[in-house]
C-alpha positions in Angstrom: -138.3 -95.0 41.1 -139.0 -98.5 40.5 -138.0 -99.8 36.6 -135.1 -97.7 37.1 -131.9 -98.3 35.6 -129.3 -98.3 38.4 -127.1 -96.3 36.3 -129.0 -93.7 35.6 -128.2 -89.8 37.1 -131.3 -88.2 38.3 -130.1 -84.6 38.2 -133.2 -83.2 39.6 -132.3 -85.0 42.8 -129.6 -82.2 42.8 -131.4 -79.1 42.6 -132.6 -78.9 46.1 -134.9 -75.7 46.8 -133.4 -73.9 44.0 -135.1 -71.5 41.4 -135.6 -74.0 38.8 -133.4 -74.1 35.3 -135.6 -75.2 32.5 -133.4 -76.3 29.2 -135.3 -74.9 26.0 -135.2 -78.1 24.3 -134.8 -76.7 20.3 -136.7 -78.5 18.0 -134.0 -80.2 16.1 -133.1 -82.6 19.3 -137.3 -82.9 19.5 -137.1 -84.1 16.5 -134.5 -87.3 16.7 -136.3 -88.0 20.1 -139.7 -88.1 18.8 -139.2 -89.7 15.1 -136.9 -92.5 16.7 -140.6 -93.0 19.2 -143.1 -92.7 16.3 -140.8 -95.4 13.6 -140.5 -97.5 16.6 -136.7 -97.4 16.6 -136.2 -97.1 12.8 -135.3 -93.1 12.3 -131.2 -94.0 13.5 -130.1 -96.9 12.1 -129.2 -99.4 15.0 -125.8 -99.6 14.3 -125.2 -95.8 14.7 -126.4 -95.9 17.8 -123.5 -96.3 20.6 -123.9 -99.5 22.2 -123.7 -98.2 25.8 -127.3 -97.0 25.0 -129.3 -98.9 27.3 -132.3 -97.8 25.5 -130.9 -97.1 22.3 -132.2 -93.2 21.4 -134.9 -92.6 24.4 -131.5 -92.9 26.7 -130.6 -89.4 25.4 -134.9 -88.5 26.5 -133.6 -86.7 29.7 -137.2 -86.0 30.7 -138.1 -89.8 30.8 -137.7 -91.3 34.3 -137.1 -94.9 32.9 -134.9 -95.1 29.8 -133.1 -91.8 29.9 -129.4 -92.1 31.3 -129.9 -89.1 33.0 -133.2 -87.5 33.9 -133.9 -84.1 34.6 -137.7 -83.5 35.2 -138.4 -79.7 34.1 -138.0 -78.0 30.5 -139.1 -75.4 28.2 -140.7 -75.9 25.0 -142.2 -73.0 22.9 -145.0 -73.1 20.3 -142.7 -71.0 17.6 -140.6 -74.7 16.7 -143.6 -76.6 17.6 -146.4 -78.4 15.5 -149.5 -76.7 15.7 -151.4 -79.1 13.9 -153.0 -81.0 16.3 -153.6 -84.0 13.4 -150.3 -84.6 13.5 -148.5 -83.0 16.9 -149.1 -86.7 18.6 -146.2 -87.7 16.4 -144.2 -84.3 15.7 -143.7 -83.6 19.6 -144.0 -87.2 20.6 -141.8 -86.3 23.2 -143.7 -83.8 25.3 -147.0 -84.7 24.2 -146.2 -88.4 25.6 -144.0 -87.9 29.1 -144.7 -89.0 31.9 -146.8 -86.2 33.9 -145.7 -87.0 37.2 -141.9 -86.6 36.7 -142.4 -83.9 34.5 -142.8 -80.0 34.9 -143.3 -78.5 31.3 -143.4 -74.5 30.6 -144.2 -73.7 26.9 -143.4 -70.6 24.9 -146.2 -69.2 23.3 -143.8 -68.3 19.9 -144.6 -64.7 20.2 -141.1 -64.2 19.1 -141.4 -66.2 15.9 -144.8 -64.4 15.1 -143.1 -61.4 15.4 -140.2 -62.6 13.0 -142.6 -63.7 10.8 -142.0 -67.6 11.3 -145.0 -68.2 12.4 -147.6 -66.8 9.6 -149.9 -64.2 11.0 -152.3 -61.9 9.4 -151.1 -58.3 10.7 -153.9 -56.3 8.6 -156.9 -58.1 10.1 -155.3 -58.3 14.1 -158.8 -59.6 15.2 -159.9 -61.5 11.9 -160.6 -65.1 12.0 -156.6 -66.1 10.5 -155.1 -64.0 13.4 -157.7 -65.7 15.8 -157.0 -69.7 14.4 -153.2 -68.9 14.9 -154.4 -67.8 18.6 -156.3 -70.9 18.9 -153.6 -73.0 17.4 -151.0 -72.0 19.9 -153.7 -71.9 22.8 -154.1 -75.7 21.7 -150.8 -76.7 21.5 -149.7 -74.8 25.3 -153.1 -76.7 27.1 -151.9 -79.9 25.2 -148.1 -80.4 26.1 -147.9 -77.9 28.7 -148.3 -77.7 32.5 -147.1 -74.0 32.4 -147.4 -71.7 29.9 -146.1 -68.1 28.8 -149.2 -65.6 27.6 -149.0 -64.5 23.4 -147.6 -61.1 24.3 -146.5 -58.7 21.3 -143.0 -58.2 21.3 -142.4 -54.1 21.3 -139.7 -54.6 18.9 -142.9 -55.6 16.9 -143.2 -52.0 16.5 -139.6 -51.3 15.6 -138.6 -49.1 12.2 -137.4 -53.1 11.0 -140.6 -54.6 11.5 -143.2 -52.3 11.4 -143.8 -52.6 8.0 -144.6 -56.3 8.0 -146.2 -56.0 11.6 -148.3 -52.8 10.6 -147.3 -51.5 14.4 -146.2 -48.7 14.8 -145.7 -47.8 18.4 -145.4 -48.7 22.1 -148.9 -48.7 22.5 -150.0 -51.4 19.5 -147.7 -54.1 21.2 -149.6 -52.8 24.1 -152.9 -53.4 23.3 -152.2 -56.1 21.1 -151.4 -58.3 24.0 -154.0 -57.0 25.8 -156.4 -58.7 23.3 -154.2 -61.8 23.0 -154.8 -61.9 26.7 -158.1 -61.4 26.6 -158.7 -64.5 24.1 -156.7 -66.8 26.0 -158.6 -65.9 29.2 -161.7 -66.5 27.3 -161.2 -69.6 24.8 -158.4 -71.8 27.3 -159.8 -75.0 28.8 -157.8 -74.6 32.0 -155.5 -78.0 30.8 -152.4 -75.8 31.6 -151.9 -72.8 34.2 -150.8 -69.3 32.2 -148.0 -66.9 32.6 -149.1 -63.1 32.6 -145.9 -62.0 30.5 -144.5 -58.7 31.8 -142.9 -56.4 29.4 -141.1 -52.9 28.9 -138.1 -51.3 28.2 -137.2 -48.7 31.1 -139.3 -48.5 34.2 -142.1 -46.4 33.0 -142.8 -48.5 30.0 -143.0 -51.3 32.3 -145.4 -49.8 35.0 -147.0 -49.0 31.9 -147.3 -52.7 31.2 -148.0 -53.8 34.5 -150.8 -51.4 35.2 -152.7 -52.6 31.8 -152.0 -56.6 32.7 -152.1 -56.8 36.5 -155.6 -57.9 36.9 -156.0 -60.5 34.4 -156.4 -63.6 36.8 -153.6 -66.4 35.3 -152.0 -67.9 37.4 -148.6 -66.5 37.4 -146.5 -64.4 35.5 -143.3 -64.3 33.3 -140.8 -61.1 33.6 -139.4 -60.4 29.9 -137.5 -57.0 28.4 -136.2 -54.7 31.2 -137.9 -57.3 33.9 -136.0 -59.8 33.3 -132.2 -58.3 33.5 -132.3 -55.5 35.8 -132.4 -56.6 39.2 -133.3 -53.4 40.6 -136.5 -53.3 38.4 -137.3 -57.1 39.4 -137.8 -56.6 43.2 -139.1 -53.5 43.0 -142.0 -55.1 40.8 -141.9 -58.2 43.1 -142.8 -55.2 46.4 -145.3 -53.8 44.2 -147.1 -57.1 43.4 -146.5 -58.3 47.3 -148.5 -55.0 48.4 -150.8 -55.2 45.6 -151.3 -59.2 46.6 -150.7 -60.1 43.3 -148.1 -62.7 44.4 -151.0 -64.5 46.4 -152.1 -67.7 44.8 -149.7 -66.8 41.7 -147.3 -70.2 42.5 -144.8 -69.6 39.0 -142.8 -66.8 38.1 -140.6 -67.4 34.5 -137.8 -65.1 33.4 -136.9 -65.0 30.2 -133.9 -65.4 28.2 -131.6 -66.0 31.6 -128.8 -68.8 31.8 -125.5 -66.7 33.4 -124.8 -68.7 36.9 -124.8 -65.9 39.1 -128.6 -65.0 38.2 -128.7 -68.4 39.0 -128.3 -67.6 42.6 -129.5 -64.2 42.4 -133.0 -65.7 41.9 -132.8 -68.8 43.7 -132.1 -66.6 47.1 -135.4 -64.3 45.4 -137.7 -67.6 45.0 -136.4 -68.7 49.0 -137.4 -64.9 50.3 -140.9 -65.0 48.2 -141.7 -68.2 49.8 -140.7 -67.5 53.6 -142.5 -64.0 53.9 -145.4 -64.6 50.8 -146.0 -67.3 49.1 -144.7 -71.0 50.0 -145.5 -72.5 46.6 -143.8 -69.5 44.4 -141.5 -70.8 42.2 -139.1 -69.3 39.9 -137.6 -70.5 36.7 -135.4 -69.7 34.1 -134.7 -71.0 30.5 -131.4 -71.5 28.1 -131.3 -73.0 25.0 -127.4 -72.4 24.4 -126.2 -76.1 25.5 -128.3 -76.7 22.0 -127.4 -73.4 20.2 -123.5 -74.1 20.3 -123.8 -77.0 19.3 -124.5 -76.0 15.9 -121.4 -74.0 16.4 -119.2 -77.2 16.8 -118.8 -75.9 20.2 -118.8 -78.1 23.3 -118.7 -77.7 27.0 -115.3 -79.1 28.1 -115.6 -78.3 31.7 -117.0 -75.0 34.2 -115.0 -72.5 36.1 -116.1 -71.4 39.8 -113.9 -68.4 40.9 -114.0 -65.0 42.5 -113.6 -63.0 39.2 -116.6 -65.0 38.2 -118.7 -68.1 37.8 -118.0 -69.3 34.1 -119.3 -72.1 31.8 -115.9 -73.4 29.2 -116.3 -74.0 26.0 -114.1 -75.0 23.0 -114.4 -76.8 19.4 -115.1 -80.8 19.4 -113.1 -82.9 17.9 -114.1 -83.1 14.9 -111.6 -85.1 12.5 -112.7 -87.6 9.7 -109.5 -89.6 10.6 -110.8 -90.9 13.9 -113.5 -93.0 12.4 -114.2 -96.4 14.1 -111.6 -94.6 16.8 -112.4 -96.7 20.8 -110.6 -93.2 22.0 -112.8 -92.4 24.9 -114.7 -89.0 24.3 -112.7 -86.5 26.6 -114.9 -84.4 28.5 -117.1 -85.7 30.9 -120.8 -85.6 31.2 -123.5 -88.2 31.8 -123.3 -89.2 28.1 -119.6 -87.9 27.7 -118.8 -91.3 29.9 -120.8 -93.3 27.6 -119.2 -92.4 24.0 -116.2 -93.3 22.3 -114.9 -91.1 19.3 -116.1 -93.4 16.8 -119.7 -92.4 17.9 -119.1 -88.5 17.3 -117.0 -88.7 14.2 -118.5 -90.9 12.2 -117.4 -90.0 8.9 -114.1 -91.1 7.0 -112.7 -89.4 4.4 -114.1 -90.6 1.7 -117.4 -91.3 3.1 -120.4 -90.0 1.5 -123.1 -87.8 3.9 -126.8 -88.2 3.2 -126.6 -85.6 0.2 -124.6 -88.1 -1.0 -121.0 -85.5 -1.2 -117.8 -85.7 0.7 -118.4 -83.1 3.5 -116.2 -80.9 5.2 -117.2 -82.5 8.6 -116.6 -86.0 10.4 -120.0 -85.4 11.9 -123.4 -86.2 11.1 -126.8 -85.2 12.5 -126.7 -87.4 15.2 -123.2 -86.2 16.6 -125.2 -82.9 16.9 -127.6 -84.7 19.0 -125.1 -86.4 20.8 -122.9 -83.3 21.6 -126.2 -81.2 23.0 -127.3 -83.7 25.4 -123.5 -83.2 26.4 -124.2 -79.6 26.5 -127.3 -79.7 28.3 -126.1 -82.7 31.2 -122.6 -79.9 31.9 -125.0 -76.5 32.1 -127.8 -77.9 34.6 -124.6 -79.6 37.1 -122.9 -75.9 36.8 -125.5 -74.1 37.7 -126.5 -76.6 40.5 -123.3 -76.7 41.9 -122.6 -72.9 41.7 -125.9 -72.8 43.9 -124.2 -75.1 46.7 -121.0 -72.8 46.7 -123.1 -70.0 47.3 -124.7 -71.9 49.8 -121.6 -73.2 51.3 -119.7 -70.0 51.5 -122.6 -67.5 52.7 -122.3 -69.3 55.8 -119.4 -67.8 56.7 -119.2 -64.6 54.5 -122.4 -62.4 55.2 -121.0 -58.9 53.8 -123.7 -55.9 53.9 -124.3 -53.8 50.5 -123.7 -50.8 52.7 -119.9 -51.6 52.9 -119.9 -52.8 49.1 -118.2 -50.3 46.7 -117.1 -50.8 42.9 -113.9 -52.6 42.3 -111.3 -53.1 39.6 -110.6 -56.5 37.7 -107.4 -56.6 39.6 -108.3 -55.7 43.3 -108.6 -58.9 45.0 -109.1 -57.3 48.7 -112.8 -57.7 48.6 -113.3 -61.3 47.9 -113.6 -63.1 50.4 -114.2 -66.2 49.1 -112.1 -68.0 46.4 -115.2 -69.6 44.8 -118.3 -67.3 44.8 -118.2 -63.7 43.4 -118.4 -61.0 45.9 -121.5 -59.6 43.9 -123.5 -62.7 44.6 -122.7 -63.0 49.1 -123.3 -59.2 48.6 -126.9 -60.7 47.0 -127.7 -62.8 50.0 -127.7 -60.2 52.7 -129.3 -57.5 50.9 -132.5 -59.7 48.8 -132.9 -60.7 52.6 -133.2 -57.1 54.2 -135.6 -56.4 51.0 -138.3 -58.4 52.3 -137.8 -57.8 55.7 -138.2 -54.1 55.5 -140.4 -51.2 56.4 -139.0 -48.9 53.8 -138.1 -52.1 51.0 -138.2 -49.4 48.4 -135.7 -47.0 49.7 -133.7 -49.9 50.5 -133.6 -50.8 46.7 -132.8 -47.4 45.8 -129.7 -47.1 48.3 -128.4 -50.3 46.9 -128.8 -48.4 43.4 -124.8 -48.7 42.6 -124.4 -52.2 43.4 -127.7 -53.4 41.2 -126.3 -51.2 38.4 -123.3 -53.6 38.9 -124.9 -56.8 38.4 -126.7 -55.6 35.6 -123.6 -56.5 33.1 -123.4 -56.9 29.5 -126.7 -58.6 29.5 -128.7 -55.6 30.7 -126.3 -53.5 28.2 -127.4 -55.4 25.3 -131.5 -55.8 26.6 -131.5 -51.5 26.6 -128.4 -50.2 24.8 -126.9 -49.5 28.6 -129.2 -46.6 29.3 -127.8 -44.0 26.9 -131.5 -44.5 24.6 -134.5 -43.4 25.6 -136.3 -46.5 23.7 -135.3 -49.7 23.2 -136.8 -52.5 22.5 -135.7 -56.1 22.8 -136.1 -59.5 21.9 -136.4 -60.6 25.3 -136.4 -64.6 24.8 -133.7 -64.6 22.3 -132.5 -68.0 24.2 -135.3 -70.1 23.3 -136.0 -68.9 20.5 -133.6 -66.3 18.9 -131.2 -68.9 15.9 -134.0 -71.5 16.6 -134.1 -70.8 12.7 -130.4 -72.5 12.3 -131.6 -75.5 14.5 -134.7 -75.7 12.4 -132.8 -76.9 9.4 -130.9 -80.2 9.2 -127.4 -79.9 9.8 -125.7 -79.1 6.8 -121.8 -79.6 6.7 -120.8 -77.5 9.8 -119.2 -75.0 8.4 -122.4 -73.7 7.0 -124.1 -74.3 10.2 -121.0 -72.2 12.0 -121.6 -69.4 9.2 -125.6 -69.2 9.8 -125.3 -69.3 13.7 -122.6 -66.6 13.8 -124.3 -64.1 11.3 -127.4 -64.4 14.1 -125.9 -64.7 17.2 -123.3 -62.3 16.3 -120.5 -61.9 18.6 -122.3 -63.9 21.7 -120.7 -67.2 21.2 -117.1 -67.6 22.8 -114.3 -68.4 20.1 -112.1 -71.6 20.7 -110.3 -72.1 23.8 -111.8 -69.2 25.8 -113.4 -68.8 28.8 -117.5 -68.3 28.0 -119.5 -66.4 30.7 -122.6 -67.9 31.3 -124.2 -64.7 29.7 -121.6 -65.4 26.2 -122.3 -68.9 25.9 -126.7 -68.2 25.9 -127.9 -66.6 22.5 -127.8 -62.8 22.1 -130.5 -60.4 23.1 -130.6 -58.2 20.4 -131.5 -54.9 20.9 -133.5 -52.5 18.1 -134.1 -48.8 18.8 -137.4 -47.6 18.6 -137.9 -43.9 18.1 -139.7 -41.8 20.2 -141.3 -40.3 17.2 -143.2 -43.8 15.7 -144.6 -43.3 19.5 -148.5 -43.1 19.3 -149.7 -39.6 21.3 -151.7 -42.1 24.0 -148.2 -43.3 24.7 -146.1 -40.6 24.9 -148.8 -39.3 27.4 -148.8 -42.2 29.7 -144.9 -41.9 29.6 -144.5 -38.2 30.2 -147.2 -38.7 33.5 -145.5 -42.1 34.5 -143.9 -42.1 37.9 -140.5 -42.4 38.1 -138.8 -45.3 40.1 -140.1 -45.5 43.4 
């Protein structure tokens, strides 16, 4: 692109036809970004800004095609850390609000999760009152104006959860239900068509999601997000996928978003689903995904130090930064490599000594100050886009010569090595390749699926586990985009010392995060999906009908 720095990395060059990875950008980084645009350079002081910064903040703008020292065109944003006052969201999300619309493919969270949580205020008593109805508009406003997708305001079913059903005043299946159903009928009626909208897809076993699906299908957006059970059991996603194929509600629909997703091998899982979509329905279908843990362990101190591509399993690595008060003004190079790794010295990550005050003026625990947080994440985010890119070109690479059919696969322990065949792709993932291809080439797709039922169950993993409590409840619910926007309330505060930071992230996050010096699977190093049981018996009788009459699993 012409005005191009010569040294910048232009990662999306990289991604080939590959489902797309969008990085939920948290609102703290936002932040730095935008306030650093809006001062006109004053918000960091010039001097604490590393001098390899070409252009000084904005380098570290990895959605700007000029200044940023490594672009990246796609990202999620979501209305629950946003400003939803459009008097002042030209200078809050200066950075999305102010891109460059050619380079730039923006999805936006409609913050159902936060309304839920309460973080967004939202009058519950009066659903379809005039408050309930400006927070609608409000977040309607903000999608059409930084958006060019955008996820539908669904009602979380966890809404309706023993936790939350006091505040929410829901108190079944059915209210989350119907509540998105009006949510989706105000957006189809009040949007200006500035953005195209996701159809968000929810459920917790397959009959609550044909439930879903049957009460959403024939609102006409213009594609479609997969969230709770959608979203994590593969088994459930193609199966949906033949149902909306046959029911041609794939036709014309050019984005499909799954929520919560970031583990590599679902990296490849869906790019070979987005590659069958768009030989045998759909040319333009796109899929993405979204992860907001390069940002999330940050706050953690944690730091991508390198990635791990092996048989047992694809694997992002993580451990503590340095983080020591005694290498201020240190020209140590920073050790782990990245597009801004390259470009920093210690000096520029620790920067405080030990007597140094912070900005509430006491001697912290911590040689790090806000921006070492934002330094760290663009780190973070620069390491998790080139994994899973590159884990999509082994796959590539090695299912050209390993082709193995599902009908020979069966389950394997840890230490039996004799069925993998390659020494850098999982053997789940080739088995992926040959079967997602015989799925849409089939007469009989469906009983397909279901012979395959063993080996879907298999790729399923701890992140299915946590989504539905591993099958042994009959209702769940579960906070389905826990990655964008599950601890976004930790990265909503400044940085305190990190300790406190550490203590907040791992009181929400729970046990997800990896501890120091391990190996972090992709689906450790995202946020948690936390998982709430919901009682048959808070079940409104409209539900419990629909349920006991749904059809099983095709």
């Amino acid at each position: 692109m012409t005005g191009q720095s010569s040294k910048q990395e232009h990662l999306g060059e990289l991604s080939r036809d590959f489902a797309v990875f969008l990085p939920a950008i948290s609102n703290f980084y936002n932040t730095f970004i935008s306030k650093q645009r809006v001062t006109e350079g004053k918000h960091i002081a010039e001097e604490r800004i590393p001098n390899t910064f070409e252009h000084g903040v904005e380098s570290l703008n990895f959605i700007n095609p000029e200044k940023g020292m490594f672009t990246y065109p796609t990202a999620l944003y979501s209305a629950g850390h946003a400003c939803l006052d459009m008097d002042k969201v030209n200078d809050r999300d200066h950075m999305f609000v102010n891109r460059d619309r050619k380079f730039t493919t923006i999805v936006g969270d409609s913050g159902g999760y936060q309304i839920g949580k309460g973080v967004i205020k939202f009058d519950w008593k009066d659903f379809e009152g005039n408050k309930a109805n400006k927070v609608r508009s409000d977040i309607l406003n903000w999608l059409e104006l930084t958006s060019d997708w955008a996820m539908t305001l669904d009602v979380p079913t966890w809404a309706a959860d023993d936790l939350n059903s006091p505040k929410t005043g829901l108190k079944s299946f059915q209210d989350t239900l119907d509540g998105t159903i009006y949510n989706n009928k105000f957006f189809q009626k009040n949007r200006l068509g500035q953005t195209k909208l996701l159809n968000v897809l929810q459920g917790d076993d397959w009959n609550t999601a044909q439930i879903w699906y049957d009460a959403v299908k024939d609102f006409e957006f213009e594609g479609w997000a997969m969230g709770g059970i959608n979203m994590c059991d593969m088994e459930v996603m193609l199966k949906r996928l033949i149902i909306m194929r046959d029911e041609k509600k794939l036709d014309g629909k050019d984005w499909m978003h799954v929520l919560g997703t970031s583990q590599m091998d679902w990296a490849c899982y869906l790019t070979q689903v987005q590659r069958q979509v768009r030989k045998h329905i759909n040319p333009n279908f796109t899929i993405s995904f979204d992860s907001a843990s390069a940002f999330l362990s940050t706050a953690n101190g944690l730091v991508y130090t390198h990635n791990s591509f092996a048989p047992d399993r694809f694997s992002f690595v993580m451990d503590k930064a340095p983080d020591d008060k005694s290498l201020k003004g240190s020209n140590i190079q920073f050790p782990f490599d990245s597009g801004v790794g390259r470009k920093l010295k210690m000096k520029d990550v620790c920067w405080y000594g030990e007597k140094d005050l912070n900005k509430n003026g006491k001697i912290g625990a911590t040689s790090w100050d806000s921006f070492s947080y934002v330094l760290m994440m663009a780190h973070n985010v620069y390491n998790q886009i080139r994994a899973i890119q590159i884990a999509n070109d082994l796959n590539d690479i090695e299912s050209i010569k390993y082709r193995p059919e599902v009908k020979h696969w069966r389950k394997t322990k840890a230490s039996d090595k004799t069925d993998e065949p390659s020494i850098y792709v999982p053997r789940n993932i080739l088995y992926f390749n040959t079967l997602v291809e015989e799925v849409f080439t089939s007469e009989n797709p469906m009983d397909l699926i279901n012979s395959a039922g063993s080996y879907l169950a298999d790729i399923r993993g701890n992140r299915w586990a946590r989504a539905t409590g591993g099958g042994t409840r009959r209702w769940r619910t579960t906070v389905a985009r826990s990655t964008t926007r599950g601890c976004e309330s930790s990265l909503r505060r400044r940085f305190r010392p990190r300790t406190t930071v550490r203590s907040a992230m791992n009181t929400s996050r729970q046990t997800s995060m990896p501890s120091s010096g391990r190996v972090a699977s992709a689906s450790s190093s995202r946020s948690a999906a936390s998982s709430i049981r919901l009682s048959r018996a808070t079940c409104s009788a409209t539900a419990q009908a629909k349920i006991a009459t749904a059809a099983p699993v095709p």
